[in-house]
C-alpha positions in Angstrom: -10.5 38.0 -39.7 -13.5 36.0 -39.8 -14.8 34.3 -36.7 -17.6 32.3 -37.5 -17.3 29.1 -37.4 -17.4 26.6 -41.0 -20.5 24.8 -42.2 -18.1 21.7 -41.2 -17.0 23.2 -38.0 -20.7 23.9 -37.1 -21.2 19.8 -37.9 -17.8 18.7 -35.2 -19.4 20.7 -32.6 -23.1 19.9 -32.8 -22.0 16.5 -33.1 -20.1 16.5 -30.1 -22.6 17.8 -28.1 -25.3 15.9 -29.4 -23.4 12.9 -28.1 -22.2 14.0 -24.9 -25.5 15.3 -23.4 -27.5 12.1 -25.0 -24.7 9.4 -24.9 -22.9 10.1 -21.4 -24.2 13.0 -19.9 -26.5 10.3 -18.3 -24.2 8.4 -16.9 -21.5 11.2 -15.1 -23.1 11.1 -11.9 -22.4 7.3 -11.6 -19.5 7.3 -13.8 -17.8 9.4 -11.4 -18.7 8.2 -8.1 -17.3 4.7 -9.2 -14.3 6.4 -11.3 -15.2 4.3 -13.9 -13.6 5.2 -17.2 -16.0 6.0 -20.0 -14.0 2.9 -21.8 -17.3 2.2 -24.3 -18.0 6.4 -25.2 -14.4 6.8 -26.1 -14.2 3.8 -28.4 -17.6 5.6 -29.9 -16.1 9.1 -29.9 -13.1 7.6 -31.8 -15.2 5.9 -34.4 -16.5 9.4 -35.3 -13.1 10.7 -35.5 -12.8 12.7 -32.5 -9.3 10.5 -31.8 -7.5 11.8 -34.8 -9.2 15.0 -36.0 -5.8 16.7 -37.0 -4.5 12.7 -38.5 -4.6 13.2 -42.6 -7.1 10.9 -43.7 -4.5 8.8 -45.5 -3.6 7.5 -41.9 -7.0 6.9 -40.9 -7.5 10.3 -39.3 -10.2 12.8 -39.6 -8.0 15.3 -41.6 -9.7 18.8 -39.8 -8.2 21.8 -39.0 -7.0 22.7 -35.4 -10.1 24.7 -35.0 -12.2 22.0 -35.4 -10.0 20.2 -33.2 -10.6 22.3 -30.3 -14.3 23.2 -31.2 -14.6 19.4 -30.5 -12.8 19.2 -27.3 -14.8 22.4 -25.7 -18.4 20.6 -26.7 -16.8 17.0 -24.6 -15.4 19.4 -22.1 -18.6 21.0 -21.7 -20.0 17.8 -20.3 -17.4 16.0 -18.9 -13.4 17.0 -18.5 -12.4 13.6 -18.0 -13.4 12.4 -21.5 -11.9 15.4 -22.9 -8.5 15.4 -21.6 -8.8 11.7 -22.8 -9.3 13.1 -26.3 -6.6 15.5 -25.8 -3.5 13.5 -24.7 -4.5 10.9 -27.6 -4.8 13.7 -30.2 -1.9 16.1 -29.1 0.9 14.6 -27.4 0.6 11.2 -28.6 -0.9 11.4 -32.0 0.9 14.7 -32.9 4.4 13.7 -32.0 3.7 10.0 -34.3 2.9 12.1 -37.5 5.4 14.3 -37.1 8.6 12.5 -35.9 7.1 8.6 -36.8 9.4 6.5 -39.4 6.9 5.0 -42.1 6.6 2.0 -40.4 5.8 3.7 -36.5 3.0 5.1 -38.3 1.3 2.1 -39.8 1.9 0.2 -36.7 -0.1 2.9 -34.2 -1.1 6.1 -35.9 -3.7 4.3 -38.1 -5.1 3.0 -34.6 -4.7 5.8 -32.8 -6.6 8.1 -35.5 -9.1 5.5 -35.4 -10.0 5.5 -31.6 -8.9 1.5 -31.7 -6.1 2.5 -28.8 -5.3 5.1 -26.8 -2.4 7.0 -26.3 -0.6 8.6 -23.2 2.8 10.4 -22.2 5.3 9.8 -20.2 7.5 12.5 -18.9 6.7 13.8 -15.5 8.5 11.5 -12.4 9.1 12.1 -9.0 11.4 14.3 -9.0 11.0 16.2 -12.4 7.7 17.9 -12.9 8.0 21.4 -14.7 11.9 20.9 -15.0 11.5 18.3 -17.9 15.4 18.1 -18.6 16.1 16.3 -15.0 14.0 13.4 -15.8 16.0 10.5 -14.4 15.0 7.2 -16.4 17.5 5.9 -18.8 18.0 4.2 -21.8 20.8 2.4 -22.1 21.3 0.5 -25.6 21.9 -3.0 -25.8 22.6 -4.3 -29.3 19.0 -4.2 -31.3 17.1 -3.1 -28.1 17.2 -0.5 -25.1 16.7 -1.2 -21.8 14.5 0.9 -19.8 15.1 2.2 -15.7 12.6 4.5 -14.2 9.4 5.8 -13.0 6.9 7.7 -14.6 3.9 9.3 -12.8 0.7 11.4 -13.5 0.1 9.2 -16.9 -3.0 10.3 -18.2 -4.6 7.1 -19.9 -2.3 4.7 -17.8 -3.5 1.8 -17.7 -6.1 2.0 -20.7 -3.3 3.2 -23.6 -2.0 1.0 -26.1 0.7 3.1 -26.8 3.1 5.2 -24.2 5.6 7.6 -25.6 8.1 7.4 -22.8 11.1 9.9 -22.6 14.8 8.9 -21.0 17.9 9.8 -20.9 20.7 8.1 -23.3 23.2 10.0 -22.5 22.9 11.7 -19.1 26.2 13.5 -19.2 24.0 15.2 -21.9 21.6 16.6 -19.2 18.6 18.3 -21.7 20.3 17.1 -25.1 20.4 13.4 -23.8 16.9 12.9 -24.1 15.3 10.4 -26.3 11.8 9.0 -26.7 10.6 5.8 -27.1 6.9 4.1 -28.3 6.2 1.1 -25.9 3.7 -1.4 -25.8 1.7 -2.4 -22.5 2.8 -5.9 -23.2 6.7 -4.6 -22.9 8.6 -7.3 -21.2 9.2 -5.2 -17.9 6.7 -2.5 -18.1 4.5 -2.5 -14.9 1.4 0.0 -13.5 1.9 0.0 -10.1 -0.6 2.2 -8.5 -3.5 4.9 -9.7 -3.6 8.3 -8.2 -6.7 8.8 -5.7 -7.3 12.7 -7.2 -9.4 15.6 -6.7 -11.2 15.8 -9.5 -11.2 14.1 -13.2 -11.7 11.0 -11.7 -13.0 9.3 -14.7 -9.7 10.1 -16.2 -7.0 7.4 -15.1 -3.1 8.8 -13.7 -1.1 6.1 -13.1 2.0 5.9 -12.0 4.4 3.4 -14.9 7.3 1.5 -13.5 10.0 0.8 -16.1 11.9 -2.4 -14.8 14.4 -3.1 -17.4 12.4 -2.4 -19.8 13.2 -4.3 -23.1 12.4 -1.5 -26.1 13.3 -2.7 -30.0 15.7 0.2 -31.4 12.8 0.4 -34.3 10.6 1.7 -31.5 12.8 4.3 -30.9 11.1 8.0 -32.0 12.9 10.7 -33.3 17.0 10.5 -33.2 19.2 9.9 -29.5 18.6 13.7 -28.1 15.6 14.5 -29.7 13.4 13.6 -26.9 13.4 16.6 -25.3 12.2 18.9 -28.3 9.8 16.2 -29.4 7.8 16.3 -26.0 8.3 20.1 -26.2 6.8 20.4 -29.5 3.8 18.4 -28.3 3.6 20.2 -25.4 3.0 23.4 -27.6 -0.2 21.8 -29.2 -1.1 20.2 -26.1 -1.8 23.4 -24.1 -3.8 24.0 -26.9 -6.1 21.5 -26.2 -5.9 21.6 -22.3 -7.2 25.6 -23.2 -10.1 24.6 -24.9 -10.7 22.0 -22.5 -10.9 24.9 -20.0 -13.0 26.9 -21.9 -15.5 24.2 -22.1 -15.5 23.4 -18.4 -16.4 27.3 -18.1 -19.1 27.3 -20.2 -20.6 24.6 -18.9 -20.4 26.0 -15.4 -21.9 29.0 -16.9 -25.2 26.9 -18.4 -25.1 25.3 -14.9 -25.3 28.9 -13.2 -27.9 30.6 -15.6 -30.1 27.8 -15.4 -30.2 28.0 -11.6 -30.4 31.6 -11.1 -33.5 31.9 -13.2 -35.1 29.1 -11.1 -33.4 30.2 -7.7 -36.4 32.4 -5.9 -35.6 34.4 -3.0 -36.9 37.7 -1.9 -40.4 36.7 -4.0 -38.3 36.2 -7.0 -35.7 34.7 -9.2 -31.8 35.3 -8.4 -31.5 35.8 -11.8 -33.2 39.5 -11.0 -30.4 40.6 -8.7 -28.1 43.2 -10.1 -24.7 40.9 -7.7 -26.4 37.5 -9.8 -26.7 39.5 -13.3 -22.6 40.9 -13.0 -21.0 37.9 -11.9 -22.7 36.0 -14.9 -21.8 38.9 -17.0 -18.4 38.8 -15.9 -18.2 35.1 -16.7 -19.1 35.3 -19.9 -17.2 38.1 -20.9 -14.0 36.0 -19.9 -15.3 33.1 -21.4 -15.6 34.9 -25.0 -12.1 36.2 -24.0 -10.5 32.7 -23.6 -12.7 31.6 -26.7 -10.5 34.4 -28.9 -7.2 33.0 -27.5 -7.8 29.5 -27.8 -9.0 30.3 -31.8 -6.6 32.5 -32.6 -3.7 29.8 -31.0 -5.3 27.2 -33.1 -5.2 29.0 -36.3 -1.4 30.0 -35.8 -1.4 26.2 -35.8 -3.6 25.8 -39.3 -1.3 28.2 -40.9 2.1 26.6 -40.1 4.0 29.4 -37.4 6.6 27.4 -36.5 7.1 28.8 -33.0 3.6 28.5 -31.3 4.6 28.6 -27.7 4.0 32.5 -27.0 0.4 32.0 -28.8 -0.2 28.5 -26.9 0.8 29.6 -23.6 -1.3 32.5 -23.5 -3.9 30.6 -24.6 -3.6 28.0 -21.7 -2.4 30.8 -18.8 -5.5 32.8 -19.6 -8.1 30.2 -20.0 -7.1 27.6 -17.2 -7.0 30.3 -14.5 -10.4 31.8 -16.0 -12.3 28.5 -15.5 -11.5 28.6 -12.1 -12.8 31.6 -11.9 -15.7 30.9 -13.7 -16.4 27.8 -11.8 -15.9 29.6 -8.4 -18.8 32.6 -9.2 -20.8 29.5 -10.4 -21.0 27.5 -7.2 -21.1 30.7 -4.8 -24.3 32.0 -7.4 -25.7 27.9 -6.6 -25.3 28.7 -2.5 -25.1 25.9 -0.2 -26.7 23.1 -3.4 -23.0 24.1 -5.0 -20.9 22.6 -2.2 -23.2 19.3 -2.2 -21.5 16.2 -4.0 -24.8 15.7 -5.2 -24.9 18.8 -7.6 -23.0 19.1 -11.5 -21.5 22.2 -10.3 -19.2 20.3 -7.7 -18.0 18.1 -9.9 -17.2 21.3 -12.4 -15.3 22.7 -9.6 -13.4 19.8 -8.9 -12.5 19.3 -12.4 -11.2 22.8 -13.0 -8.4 22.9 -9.9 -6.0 20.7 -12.2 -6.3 23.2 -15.6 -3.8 25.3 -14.3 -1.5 22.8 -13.4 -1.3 19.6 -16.2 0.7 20.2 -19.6 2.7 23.0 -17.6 1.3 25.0 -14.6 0.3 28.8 -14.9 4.0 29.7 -14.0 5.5 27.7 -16.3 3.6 29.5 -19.3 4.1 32.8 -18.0 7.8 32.1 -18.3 7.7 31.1 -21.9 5.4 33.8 -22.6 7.9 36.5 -20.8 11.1 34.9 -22.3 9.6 35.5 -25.9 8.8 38.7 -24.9 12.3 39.8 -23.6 13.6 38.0 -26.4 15.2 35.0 -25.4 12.5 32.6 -26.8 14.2 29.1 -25.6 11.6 28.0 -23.4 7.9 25.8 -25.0 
């Protein structure tokens, strides 16, 4: 196995970190405090590709492989979680799901300009009531001639309210339960689609949750993705790449809390030196990076099961997501105790990182949720994604 990286995967991720510390790296501290979405670097980001890195080029993507993909996504992540999750929604759950499940015409409507970085995408599954258990979503579909009509509230949409596209998932046949699932492409513009409210969060605040109110909700049967009770393994299917992402993602936040740490302990004097000289500074930055390289491995080898077409990537993407969410917490955590009492002040990166990490091991399925798939392959049952 070879793991050095591709003259063209060398190119993705000095290119992504030549624009993050240059183009926005500037701006975060502000950026944040105003939770202003970085509307102007996305757009940028998608002109370079970054939108639709695993898009064949005939659609307007960037054609890479997935380890490219999540090369890419560790470099934004390094910087700034917000913009990568960004990234990551548009390209996995949104994007994916288009290419793979899209009639001909679906995808010249919106993959082309989802590839592109012209919209954004987001996904709309989670509600009220149904979080982890995605088969007791409650909004329905109910078909009227040449259209549905759509009932229901979605919350925690990442993008909301700055997507051109939502891939929104309801029941059609609720006597169904899991198999009644569909999912549907809709439009902003939707004659009774409505944002209500944002979510006031904890940490990627650049990053937008809003809650979508579906108000008879007029959808055209052509927006319609997949067949009547493919909804469920369509968002399932995403999900698997997704975690994908959200891993790398994590990875990235730890290494940048890792820069962050190493940086100040070499500058840190106490004692009549650095901090950096202190066997307790030297293990716990040892320690992070050993689980850091760890992660790195499981996010890679994830992504290559992807490259090379294993149909049943849930095990692979699971562990990948389990091991490297709950590592960047760690990370983060030995980062701001190695900072001291500059780690806890708002005014500090490291803060911000800390923030940032709390959600990795909840979003695209918590930590509990993946060590069930993971132990239901194992014990052979291999139902759950």
């Amino acid at each position: 196995m070879d793991f050095a990286l591709t003259d063209q995967q060398q190119l993705v991720r000095d290119t992504a970190r030549q624009f993050m510390e240059t183009e926005l790296r500037p701006w975060l501290r502000q950026y944040e405090k105003e939770e202003h979405f970085p509307a102007k670097e996305i757009r940028k980001l998608g002109e370079m590709g970054f939108c639709g890195m695993l898009v064949p080029e005939e659609w307007g993507g960037a054609g890479t492989d997935t380890i490219s993909y999540v090369v890419m996504l560790e470099e934004v992540a390094r910087v700034d979680a917000s913009s990568a999750v960004t990234l990551s929604v548009t390209n996995s759950v949104v994007a994916g799901p288009l290419l793979r499940y899209g009639t001909e015409e679906q995808k010249k409507r919106w993959l082309t300009r989802l590839a592109q970085g012209e919209i954004l995408g987001a996904f709309c599954l989670t509600e009220p009531g149904a979080g982890s258990d995605a088969g007791a979503i409650q909004t329905r579909a109910e078909r009227r001639g040449d259209r549905y009509i759509l009932n229901g509230t979605k919350i925690w949409v990442t993008n909301g309210g700055q997507s051109g596209l939502y891939i929104v998932f309801a029941k059609t046949d609720p006597a169904a339960g899991r198999r009644g699932v569909s999912a549907f492409l809709v439009e902003p513009t939707a004659p009774g689609f409505r944002i209500p409210r944002y979510e006031d969060k904890m940490g990627i605040r650049m990053s937008h949750s809003a809650e979508v109110a579906l108000e008879d909700c007029e959808v055209p049967v052509e927006q319609r993705l997949g067949a009547e009770g493919e909804g469920l393994k369509i968002a399932l299917a995403g999900l698997d790449s997704g975690r994908i992402g959200i891993a790398a993602q994590s990875v990235g936040v730890a290494q940048g809390a890792l820069e962050l740490a190493t940086r100040y302990a070499k500058e840190r004097q106490a004692f009549g030196q650095a901090i950096a000289n202190f066997q307790a500074i030297q293990w716990k930055l040892a320690d992070m990076q050993t689980e850091i390289d760890a992660a790195r491995l499981l996010v890679w080898q994830a992504a290559a099961m992807r490259d090379q077409g294993v149909e049943r990537l849930g095990r692979f993407s699971s562990e990948a997501k389990l091991y490297a969410s709950e590592m960047a917490n760690r990370v983060v955590y030995h980062a701001v105790q190695i900072h001291g009492s500059v780690g806890y002040s708002r005014e500090s990166e490291i803060e911000r990182l800390y923030r940032d990490a709390r959600v990795l091991t909840i979003y695209e399925g918590t930590s509990e949720i993946q060590r069930m798939v993971i132990a239901r392959e194992l014990l052979g049952g291999g139902k759950a994604s």
